[in-house]
TIGUTOR-446799 format. One record per residue (C-alpha): residue number from 1; x, y, z. Coordinates in steps of 0.2 Angstrom, whole numbers, plus 2048, in hexadecimal, padded with zeros to 3 digits. Each point is the difference from the previous one (the first is absolute). Layout:
% TIGUTOR-446799
NUM/X/Y/Z
...
***
This chain:
% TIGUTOR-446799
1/73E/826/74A
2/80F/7FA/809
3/804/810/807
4/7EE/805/807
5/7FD/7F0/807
6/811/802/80A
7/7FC/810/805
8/7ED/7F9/808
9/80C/7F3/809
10/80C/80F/808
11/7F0/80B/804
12/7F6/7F2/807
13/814/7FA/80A
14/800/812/807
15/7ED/801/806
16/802/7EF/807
17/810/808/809
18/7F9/80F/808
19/7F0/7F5/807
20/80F/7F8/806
21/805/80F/80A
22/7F2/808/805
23/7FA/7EE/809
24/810/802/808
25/7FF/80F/805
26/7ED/7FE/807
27/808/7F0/80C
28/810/80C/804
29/7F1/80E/805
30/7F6/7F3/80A
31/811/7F9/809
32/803/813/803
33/7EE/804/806
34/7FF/7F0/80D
35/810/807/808
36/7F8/811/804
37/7F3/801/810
38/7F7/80C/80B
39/80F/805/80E
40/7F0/800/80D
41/7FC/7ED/7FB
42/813/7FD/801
43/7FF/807/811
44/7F2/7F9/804
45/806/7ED/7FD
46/810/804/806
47/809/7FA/7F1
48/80B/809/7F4
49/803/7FB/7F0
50/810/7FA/7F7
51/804/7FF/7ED
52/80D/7F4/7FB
53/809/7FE/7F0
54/807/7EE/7FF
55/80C/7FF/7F3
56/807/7EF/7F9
57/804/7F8/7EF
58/812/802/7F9
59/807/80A/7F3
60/7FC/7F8/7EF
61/802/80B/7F2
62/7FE/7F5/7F4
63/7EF/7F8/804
64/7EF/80B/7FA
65/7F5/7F8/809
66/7FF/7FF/815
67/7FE/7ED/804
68/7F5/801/812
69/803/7F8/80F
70/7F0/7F6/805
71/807/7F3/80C
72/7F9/809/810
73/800/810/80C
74/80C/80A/80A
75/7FF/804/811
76/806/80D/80C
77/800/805/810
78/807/812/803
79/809/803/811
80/801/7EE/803
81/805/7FA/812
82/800/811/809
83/7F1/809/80A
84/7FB/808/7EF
85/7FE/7F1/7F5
86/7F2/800/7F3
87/7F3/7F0/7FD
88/805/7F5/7F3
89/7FA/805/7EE
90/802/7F9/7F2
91/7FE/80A/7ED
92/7FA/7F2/7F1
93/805/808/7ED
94/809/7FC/7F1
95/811/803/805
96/80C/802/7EF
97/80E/7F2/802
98/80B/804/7F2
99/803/810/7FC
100/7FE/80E/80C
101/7F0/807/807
102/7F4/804/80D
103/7F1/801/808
104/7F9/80F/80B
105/7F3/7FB/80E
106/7F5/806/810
107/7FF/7FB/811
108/7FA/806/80F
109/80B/7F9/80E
110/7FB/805/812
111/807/813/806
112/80C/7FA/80D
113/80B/7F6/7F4
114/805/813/7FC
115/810/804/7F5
116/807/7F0/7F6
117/812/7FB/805
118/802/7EC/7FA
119/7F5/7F7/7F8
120/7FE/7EC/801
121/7FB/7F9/7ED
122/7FC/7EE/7FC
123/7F7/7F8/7F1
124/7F3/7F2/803
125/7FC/7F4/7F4
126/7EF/7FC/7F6
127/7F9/7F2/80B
128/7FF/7F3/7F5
129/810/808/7F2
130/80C/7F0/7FE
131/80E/808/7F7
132/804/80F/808
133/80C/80E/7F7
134/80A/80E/80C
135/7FB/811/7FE
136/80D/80E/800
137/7FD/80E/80A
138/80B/810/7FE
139/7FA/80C/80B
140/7F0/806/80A
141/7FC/814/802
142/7F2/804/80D
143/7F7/811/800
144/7FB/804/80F
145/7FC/814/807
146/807/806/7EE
147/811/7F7/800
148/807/7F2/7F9
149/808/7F4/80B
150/80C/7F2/7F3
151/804/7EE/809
152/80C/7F8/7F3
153/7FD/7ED/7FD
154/80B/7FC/7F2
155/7FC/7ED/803
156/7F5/7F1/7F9
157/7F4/7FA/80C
158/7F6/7EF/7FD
159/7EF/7FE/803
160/7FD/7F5/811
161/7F3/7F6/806
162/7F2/80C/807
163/7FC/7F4/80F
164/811/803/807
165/7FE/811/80B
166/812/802/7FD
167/807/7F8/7F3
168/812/7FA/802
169/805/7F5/7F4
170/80C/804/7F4
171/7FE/7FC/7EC
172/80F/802/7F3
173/807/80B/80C
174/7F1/80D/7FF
175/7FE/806/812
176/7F0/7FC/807
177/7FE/814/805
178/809/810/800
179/7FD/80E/80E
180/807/80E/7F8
181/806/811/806
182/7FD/813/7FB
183/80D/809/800
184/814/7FC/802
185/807/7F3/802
186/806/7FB/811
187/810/7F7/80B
188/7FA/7EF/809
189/809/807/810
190/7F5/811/7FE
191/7EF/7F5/7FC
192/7F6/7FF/80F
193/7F0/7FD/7F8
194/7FD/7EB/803
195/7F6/7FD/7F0
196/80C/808/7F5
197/80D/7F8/809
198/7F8/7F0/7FE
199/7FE/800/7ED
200/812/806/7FE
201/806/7F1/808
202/7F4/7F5/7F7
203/805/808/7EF
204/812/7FE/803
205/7FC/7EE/807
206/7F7/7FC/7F0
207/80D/808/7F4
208/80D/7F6/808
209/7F6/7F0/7FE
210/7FD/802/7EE
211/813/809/7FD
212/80F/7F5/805
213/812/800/7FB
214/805/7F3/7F4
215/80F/7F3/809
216/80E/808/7F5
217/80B/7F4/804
218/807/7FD/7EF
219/813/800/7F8
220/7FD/810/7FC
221/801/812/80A
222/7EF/808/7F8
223/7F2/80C/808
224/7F4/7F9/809
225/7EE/7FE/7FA
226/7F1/7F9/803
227/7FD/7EC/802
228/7F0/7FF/7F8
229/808/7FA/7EC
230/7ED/800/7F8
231/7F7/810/7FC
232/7EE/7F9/801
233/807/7FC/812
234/801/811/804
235/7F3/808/80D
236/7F7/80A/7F9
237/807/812/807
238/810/7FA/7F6
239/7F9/7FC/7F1
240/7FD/80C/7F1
241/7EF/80B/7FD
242/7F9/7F6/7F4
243/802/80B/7EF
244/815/7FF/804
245/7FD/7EA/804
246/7F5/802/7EB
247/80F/809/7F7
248/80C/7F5/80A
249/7F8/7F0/7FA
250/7FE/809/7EF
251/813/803/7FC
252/802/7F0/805
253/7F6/7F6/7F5
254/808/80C/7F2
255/810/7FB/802
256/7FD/7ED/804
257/7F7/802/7EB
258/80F/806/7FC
259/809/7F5/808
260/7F7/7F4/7F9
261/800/805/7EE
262/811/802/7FC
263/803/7EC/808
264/7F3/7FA/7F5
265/805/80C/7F2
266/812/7FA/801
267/7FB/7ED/802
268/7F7/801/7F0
269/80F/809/7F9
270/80A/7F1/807
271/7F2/7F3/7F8
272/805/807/7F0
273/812/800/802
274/805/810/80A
275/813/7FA/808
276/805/813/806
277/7F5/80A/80C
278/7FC/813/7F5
279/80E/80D/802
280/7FC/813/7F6
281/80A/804/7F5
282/801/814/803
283/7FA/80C/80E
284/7F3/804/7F2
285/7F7/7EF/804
286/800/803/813
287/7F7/811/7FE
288/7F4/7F8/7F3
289/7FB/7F3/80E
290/7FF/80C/80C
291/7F5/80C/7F5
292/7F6/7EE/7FA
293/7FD/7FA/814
294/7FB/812/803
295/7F2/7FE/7F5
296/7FA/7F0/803
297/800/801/811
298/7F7/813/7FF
299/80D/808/80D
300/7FF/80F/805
301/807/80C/7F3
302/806/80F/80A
303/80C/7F0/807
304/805/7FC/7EF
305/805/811/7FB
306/80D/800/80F
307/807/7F0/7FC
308/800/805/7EB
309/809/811/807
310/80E/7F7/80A
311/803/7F4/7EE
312/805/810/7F9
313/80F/802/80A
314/805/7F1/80B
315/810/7FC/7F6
316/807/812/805
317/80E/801/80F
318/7F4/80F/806
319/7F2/7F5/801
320/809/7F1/808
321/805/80C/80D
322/7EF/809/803
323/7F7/7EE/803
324/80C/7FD/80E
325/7FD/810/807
326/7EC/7FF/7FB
327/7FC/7F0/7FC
328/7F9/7F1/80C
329/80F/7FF/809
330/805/811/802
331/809/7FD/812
332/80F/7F5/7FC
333/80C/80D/7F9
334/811/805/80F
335/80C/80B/7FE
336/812/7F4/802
337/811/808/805
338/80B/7F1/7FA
339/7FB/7F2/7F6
340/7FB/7ED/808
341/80D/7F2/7FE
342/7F5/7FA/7F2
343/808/80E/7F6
344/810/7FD/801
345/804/7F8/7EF
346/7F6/80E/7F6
347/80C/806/7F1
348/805/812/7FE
349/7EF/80C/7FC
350/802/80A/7F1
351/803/811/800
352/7F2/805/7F3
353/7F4/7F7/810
354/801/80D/80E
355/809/80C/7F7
356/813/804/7FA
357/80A/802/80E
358/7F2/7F9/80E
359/806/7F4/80B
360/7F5/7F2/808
361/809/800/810
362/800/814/802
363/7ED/800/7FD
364/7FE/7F2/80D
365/808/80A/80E
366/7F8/80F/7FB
367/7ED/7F7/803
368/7FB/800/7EC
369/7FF/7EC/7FC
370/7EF/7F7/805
371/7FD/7EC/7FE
372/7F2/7F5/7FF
373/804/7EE/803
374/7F7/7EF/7FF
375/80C/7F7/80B
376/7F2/7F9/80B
377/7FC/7F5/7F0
378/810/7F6/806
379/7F5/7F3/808
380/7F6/7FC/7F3
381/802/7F4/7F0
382/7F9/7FF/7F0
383/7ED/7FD/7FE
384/7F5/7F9/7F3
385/7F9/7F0/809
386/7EF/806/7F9
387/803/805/7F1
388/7FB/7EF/7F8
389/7EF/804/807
390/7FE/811/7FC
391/809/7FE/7ED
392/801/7ED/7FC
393/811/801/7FF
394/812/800/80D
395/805/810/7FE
396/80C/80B/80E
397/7FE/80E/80A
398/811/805/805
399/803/809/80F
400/80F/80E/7FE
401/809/80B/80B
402/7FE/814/7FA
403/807/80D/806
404/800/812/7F9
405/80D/80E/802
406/7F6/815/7FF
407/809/810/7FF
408/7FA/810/805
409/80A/808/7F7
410/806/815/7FE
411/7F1/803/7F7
412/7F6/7FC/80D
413/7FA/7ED/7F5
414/7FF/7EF/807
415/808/7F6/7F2
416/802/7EB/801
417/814/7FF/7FE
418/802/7EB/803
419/7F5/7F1/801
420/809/7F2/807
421/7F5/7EE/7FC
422/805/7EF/808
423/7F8/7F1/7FF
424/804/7F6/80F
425/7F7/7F0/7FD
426/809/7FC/7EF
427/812/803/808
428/802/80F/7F4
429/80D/80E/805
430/7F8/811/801
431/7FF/80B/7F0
432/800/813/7FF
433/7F7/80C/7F4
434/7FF/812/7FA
435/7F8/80D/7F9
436/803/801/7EB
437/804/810/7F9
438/7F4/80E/7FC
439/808/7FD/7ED
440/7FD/7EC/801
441/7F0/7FB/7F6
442/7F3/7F4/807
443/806/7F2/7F6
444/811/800/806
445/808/7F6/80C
446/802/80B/80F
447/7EF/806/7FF
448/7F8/7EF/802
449/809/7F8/80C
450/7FF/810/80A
451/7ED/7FE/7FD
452/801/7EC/807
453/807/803/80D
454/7F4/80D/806
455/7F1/7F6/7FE
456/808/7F0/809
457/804/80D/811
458/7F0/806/7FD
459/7F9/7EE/7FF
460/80B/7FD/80D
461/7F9/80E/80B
462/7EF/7FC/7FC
463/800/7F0/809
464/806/80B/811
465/7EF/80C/7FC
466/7F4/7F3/800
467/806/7F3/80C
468/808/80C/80C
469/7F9/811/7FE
470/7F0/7FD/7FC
471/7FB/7F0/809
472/80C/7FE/80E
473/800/815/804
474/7F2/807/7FB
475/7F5/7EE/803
476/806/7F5/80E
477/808/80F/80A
478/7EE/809/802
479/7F9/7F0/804
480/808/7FF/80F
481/7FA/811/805
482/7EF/7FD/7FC
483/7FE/7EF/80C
484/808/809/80F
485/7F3/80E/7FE
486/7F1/7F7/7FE
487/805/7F3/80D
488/806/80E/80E
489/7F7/80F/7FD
490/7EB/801/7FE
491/7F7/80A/7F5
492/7FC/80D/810
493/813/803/802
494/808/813/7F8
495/80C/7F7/7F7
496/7F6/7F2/7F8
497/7F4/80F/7FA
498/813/808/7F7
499/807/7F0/7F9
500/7F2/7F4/7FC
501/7FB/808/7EF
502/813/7FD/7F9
503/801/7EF/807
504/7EF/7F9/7FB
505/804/7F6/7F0
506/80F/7F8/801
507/7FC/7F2/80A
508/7F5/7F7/7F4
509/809/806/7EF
510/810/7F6/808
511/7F7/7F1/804
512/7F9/7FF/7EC
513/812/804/7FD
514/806/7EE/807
515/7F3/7F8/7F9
516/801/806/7EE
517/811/809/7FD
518/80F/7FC/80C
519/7FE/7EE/804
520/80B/7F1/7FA
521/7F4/800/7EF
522/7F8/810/7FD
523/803/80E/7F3
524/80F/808/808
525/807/7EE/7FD
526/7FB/7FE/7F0
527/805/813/7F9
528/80F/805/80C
529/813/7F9/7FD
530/801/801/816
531/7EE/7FE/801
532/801/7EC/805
533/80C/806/80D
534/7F6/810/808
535/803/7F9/812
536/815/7FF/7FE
537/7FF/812/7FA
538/7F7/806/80C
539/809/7F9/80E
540/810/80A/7FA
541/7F5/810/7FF
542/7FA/7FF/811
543/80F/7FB/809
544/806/811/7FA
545/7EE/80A/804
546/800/80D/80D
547/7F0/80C/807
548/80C/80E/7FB
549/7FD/7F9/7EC
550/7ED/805/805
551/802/813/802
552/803/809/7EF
553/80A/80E/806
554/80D/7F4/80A
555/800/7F6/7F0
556/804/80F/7F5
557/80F/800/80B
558/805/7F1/800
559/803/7FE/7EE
560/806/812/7FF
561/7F6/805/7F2
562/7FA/811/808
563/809/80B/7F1
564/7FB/7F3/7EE
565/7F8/80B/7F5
566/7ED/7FB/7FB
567/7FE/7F4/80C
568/7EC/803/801
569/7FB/7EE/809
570/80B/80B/810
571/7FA/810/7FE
572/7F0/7FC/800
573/805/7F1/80E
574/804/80F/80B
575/7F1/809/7FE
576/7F4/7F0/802
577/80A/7FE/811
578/801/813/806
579/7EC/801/7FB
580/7FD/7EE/80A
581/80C/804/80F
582/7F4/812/802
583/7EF/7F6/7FF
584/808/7F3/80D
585/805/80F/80C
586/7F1/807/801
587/7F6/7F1/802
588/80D/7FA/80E
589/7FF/814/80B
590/7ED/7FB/801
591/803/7F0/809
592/812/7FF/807
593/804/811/80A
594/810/7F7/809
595/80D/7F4/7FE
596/7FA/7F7/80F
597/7EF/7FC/7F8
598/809/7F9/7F1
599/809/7F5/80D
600/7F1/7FA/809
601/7F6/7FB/7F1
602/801/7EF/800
603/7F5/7FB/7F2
604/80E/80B/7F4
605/80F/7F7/808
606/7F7/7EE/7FE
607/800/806/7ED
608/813/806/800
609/805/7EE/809
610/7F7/7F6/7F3
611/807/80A/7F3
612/812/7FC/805
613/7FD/7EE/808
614/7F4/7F7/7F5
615/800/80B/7F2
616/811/802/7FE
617/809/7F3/80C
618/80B/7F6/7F3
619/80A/810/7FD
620/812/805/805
621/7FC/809/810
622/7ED/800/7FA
623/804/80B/7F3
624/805/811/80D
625/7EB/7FE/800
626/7FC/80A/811
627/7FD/7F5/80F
628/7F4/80F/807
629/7FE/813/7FE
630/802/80B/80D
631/7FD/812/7F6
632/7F4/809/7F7
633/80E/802/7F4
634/802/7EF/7FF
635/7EE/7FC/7FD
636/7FF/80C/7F3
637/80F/7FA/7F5
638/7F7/7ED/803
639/7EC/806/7FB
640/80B/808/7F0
641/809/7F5/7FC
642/7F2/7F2/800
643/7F3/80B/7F4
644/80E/803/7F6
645/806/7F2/7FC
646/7EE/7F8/800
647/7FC/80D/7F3
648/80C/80A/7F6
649/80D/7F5/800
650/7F7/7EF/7F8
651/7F7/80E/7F6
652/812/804/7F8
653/805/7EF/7FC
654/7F0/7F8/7FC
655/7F4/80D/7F5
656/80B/803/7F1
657/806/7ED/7FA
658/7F6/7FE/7F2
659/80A/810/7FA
660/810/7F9/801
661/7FD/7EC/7FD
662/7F2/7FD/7F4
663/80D/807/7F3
664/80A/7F0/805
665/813/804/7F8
666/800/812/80C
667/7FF/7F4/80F
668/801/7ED/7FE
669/7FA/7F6/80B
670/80D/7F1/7FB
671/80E/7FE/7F2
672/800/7EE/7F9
673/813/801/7FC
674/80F/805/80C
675/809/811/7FE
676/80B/801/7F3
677/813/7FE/800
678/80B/80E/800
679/807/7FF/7EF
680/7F1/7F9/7F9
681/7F9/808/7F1
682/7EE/809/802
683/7F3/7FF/7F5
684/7EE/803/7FD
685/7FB/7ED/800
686/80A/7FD/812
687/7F6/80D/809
688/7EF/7FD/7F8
689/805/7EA/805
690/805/805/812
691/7ED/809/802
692/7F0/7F7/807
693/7F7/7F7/7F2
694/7F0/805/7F9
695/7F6/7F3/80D
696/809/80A/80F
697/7FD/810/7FA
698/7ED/7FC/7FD
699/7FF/7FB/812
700/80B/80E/806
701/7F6/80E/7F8
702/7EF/7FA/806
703/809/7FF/814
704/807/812/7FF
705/7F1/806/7FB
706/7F3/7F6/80E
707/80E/805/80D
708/800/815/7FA
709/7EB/802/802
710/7F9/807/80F
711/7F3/7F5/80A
712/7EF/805/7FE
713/7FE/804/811
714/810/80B/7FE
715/801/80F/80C
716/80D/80E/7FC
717/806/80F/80B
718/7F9/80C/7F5
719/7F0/7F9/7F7
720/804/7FB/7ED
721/7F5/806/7F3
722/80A/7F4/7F2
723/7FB/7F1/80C
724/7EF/806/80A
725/809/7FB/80E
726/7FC/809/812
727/80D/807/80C
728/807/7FE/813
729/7F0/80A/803
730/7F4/7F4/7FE
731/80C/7F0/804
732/805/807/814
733/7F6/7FB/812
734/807/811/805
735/7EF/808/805
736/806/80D/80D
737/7FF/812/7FA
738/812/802/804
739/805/7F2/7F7
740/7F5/804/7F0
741/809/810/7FE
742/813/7F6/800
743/7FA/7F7/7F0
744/7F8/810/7FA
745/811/807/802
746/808/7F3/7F8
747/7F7/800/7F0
748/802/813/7FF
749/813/7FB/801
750/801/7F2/7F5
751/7F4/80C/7F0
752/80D/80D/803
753/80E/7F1/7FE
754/7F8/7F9/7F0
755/7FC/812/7F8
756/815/802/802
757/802/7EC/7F9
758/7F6/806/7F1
759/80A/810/7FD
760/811/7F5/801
761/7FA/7F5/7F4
762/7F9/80D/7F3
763/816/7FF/7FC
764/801/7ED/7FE
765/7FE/7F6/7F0
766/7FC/7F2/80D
767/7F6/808/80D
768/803/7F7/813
769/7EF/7FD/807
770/801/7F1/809
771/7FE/805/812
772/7F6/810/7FB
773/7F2/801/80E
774/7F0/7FC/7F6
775/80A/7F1/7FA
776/809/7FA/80F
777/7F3/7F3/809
778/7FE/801/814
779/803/7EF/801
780/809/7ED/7F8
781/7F2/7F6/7F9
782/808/7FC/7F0
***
């Protein structure tokens, strides 16, 4: 009975369906039909007719249904302010707000209007609508004469008061119109047109208004961002598409329960006379919370199985290295020809280390020894003020200094050799460890304290990744790129076209980022040893930062690691740059055809300055940031090295945490005892009570995990059918047909890049897809 009665209901669900679509179809018909008219009546009214696909709403995968817009009408004039100017319209429909959509319309304008070349677009309110909500326009595509004309919006525009002829005030930073351009972009010296010119000036008048420099005129020497320190005070083209503002507020309040539940749980626990916070007692234990998390919490399981495969092998010297080369901070690594003064009391390196007969110094004047070091932690002391809160109980985070010794060895291996550990802020002398035998079983000495002091460096070096590479480089860096193009270049300006899509996002996620997570009393606070002093570590990172460190191939340099062996996170650098450097030559040749124009556009060099001087100004020398540019060469190095590091680079060190912290001991995020003493015994029981207690880890898991998901409004160079996310095709203002076919090119570039990725990592038992094309996001909103 069950079963006939279920098939009635899908019967009746598919009728109901294809009633659905013919009515549809019918109203597409009758749209179609009232579009089509005599050409002799045409003639004869002296009218011609104009279809126009208005396109707004943002992309919202996630959301079935399409909430409508119902707060008023949009207006245009087409040709506004020249000879050929149309009357004002206006169109009244059901525009889709969230996700993307459109609606197709007829109008008859008047013959002498002619060929559309800007268009002018407003939206009027509802006469008596109270609470007004701003629509988002993306684009509008006119048919006119059999060809489509594209004017790109990419804008909210609030509904104004219809008994204003021109409206002119400005709410949440929505601009009260937009006249909008067909095809390229354009220079303000080459603009001659005075309505176009006009609202470029107003634009950029608004952006600034709504778009200032924070003060920065702290202790410490940090990037400059913006002054607005609340996100709901954001204008409203800074602020999120609301699907990304959802998940935002949704990771949050998961991880405030979280928060929550292990305090209360562990107050109970203290009720009931509970004295020690909860420390595992095997690696087992952390596995089994990180598999009983996974579960409760209905993670994605293709993520899971990555972190389960990297518990497989995260103890090995060969994975230790790989992480470092492939991990979240694949970019710290330098090849050294002597070694620092801190070195100087290391004892003699055993032979069975780099090989009978080898010697240390030989292979550091022949280029074969690398080092990572965690010196910068130096300014830093022990955290833990919040632990009482987040635990119930005074417990310490220590902050130690780690430095690791690599040899690239004859057989053409990268081997860690030495870790040297130090911790500063308990007076302790330096300590330095080796490798155990291959005949040394896991139980014995050598191999564990081998194994301690790995994971205090790579606690150690953990700090650095999210403090420094993460938020400081890949965060508060691009921020500063993002407020000098948005306050110095308008939406109608070639560059702005090239650059926007990479910078779009980072503004906003920073200023949630010193609300929630790097302030005094957020979570970086709470979880990090160094996370209560973010802003001391910083300081030291930037004094040392230089616009060479942005550009990959200089980088690679640098740190002369151009010959490592399966160093993938460069490889693949290298061709992310090469393909981006191409795209930005292109796009460049169909705007910049000399030097001089390069020169003479002053809306770049306003850009460049703010870069270096407000941007940048605390610096030594303003980090070598260039006061101007005077080349195309030198343009095309700065648009590279912006959508680089806007992209692929916070792509590299943002995407793959959860890999490589949810399992907590590969990559602790604090040791709660200081390193141990040189002829101190290891055992078991020391490691497992120098780890982050169960309560941390909860928290830590749950963090790594928020911060590794895509937004929901994510957009990827190549489209990603794992995430049904788009690509830089449909996120771009680019509307020109010669500017079309340089993304075109591009994405033909980047499939042919990713088929060679996937071949590569057929060979690997951990495969490196982290800044693979149809993973890599365009922008930093995350």
């Amino acid at each position: 009975m069950y079963y006939c009665w279920r098939r009635i209901h899908e019967r009746a669900k598919s009728a109901r369906a294809a009633v659905a679509v013919h009515e549809a179809e019918e109203a597409e018909s009758a749209k179609e039909k009232s579009v089509v008219v005599n050409a002799k009546s045409i003639q004869a009214a002296k009218v011609q007719p104009y279809v126009m696909i208005i396109h707004t709403g943002t992309n919202n995968p996630a959301l079935d249904k399409i909430e409508k817009w119902e707060d008023g009408r949009m207006s245009f004039i087409l040709n506004p302010q020249t000879p050929r100017a149309s009357p004002l319209f206006h169109v009244k429909e059901l525009f889709s707000a969230n996700r993307e959509s459109h609606v197709r319309v007829g109008k008859f304008l008047p013959d002498y209007v002619g060929t559309p070349e800007q268009l002018k677009i407003s939206v009027e309110s509802n006469k008596l609508e109270i609470i007004k909500e701003a629509l988002y326009v993306r684009e509008i595509t006119i048919l006119y004469k059999h060809k489509f004309y594209r004017f790109p919006v990419n804008d909210y525009l609030f509904p104004h008061n219809p008994l204003l002829m021109d409206p002119q005030d400005v709410y949440d930073g929505c601009p009260p119109y937009v006249i909008s351009k067909c095809g390229k972009g354009s220079f303000l010296a080459k603009e001659k047109d005075p309505a176009i010119l006009a609202a470029r000036l107003k634009e950029l008048e608004l952006r600034r208004k709504h778009l200032d420099w924070a003060p920065n005129n702290g202790p410490h020497v940090i990037p400059g961002y913006t002054k607005e320190v609340e996100y709901d005070k954001l204008p409203r083209f800074l602020k999120f598409k609301n699907a990304r503002q959802k998940a935002f507020q949704l990771h949050l309040k998961r991880g405030h329960n979280m928060m929550k539940r292990t305090v209360i749980e562990n107050k109970i626990s203290v009720i009931f006379g509970k004295d020690t916070p909860e420390h595992f007692k095997s690696f087992k234990e952390f596995e089994s919370l990180f598999i009983e998390q996974a579960y409760e919490n209905e993670y994605d399981l293709a993520m899971v199985d990555d972190v389960l495969n990297v518990t497989k092998y995260w103890k090995t010297d060969e994975e230790f290295v790989r992480q470092e080369l492939a991990g979240i901070n694949p970019a710290r690594i330098q090849k050294i020809t002597s070694l620092p003064d801190t070195w100087e009391n290391m004892p003699e390196m055993p032979d069975y280390v780099m090989g009978e007969g080898v010697s240390l110094q030989e292979e550091l004047e022949a280029g074969r020894i690398y080092m990572i070091d965690t010196n910068m932690l130096e300014v830093v002391g022990d955290g833990g003020i919040l632990m009482p809160i987040l635990t119930g109980f005074t417990l310490p985070m220590i902050v130690s200094l780690g430095d690791c010794l690599y040899y690239h060895d004859r057989n053409n291996k990268l081997r860690p050799v030495c870790i040297r550990l130090e911790y500063k802020n308990g007076g302790e002398a330096p300590t330095f460890w080796f490798p155990p035998k291959p005949s040394d079983a896991e139980t014995s000495h050598e191999y564990l304290s081998w194994l301690q002091a790995k994971l205090y460096f790579r606690s150690s070096n953990m700090q650095i990744h999210a403090i420094l590479t993460h938020f400081v480089r890949a965060h508060a860096v691009v921020e500063v790129f993002a407020i000098a193009m948005y306050r110095c270049l308008p939406k109608q300006h070639p560059l702005h076209k090239l650059i926007q899509p990479h910078l779009m996002g980072v503004i906003p996620i920073n200023v949630q980022g010193r609300e929630f997570l790097t302030k005094s009393t957020g979570v970086m606070a709470a979880l990090m040893a160094s996370g209560d002093k973010l802003w001391n570590l910083a300081d030291v990172f930037m004094k040392q930062f230089r616009y060479e460190h942005l550009l990959h191939p200089e980088d690679i340099k640098r740190r002369g690691v151009e010959d490592l062996p399966d160093y993938h996170y460069r490889d693949d650098g290298m061709m992310w740059w090469n393909n981006l450097k191409q795209y930005c030559e292109e796009f460049i040749s169909l705007h910049y055809t000399s030097d001089e124009l390069v020169k003479e556009d002053s809306e770049l060099q306003n850009m460049v300055d703010e870069i270096r001087n407000h941007g940048f100004k605390r610096l030594p020398d303003q980090g070598n940031f260039p006061a101007s540019l005077d080349t195309i060469e030198q343009l095309l190095e700065y648009t590279t090295a912006l959508i680089w590091n806007g992209s692929v680079w916070h792509t590299a060190v943002n995407f793959a945490q959860f890999n490589y912290l949810s399992y907590v001991p590969n990559a602790p995020c604090a040791m709660t005892s200081p390193p141990p003493k040189q002829d101190e015994t290891i055992t078991m029981e020391r490691i497992l009570m120098s780890l982050p207690v169960k309560e941390m880890a909860r928290v830590a898991i749950d963090i790594s995990y928020s911060l590794s998901l895509f937004s929901p409004v994510e957009k990827f160079y190549l489209g990603s059918v794992r995430e049904e996310k788009g690509d830089l095709r449909t996120e771009t203002m680019m509307v020109d047909e010669e500017e079309v076919k340089c993304i075109e090119r591009l994405v033909s570039r980047l499939t042919d890049f990713q088929k060679h990725i996937d071949t590569r990592n057929e060979s690997l038992h951990i495969p490196y897809t982290v800044i693979k094309p149809d993973m890599t996001p365009l922008t930093v909103q995350t």
